[in-house]
C-alpha positions, 0 to 999 in steps of 0.5 A, a space after each residue: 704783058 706787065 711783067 715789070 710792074 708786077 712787083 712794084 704793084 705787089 708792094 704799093 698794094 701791100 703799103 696801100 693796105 697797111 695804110 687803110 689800118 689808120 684813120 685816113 679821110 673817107 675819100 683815100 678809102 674811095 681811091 683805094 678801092 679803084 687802085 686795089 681793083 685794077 692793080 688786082 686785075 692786072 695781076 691777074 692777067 699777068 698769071 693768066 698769061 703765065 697759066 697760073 690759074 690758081 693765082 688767077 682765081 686769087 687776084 680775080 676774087 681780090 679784084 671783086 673784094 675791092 670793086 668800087 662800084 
């Protein structure tokens, strides 16, 4: 489990996303979309492990907001 990354993934999506507010280079908005999916997933994961299916759902359905492909 990634118990230990889940807070410092939690705050780097968070400023992440504040950052997409600006006018950033097309190219941090591609980047942006693969980190924010496997950031998701694993958060996801890591309430699937706790059962926590509720959270599940959310970050799932994030990680399919953000999906790059």
């Amino acid at each position: 489990m990634l118990l230990y990354l889940e807070n410092p993934i939690k705050i780097s999506l968070a400023i992440l996303v504040l950052i997409c507010l600006f006018h950033m280079p097309y190219g941090y908005y591609q980047h942006f979309k693969y980190i924010a999916m496997v950031g998701f997933a694993i958060l996801a994961y890591n309430e699937y492990q706790r059962k926590n299916i509720s959270l599940v759902i959310v970050f799932v359905y994030s990680a399919f907001l953000f999906q790059p492909f």
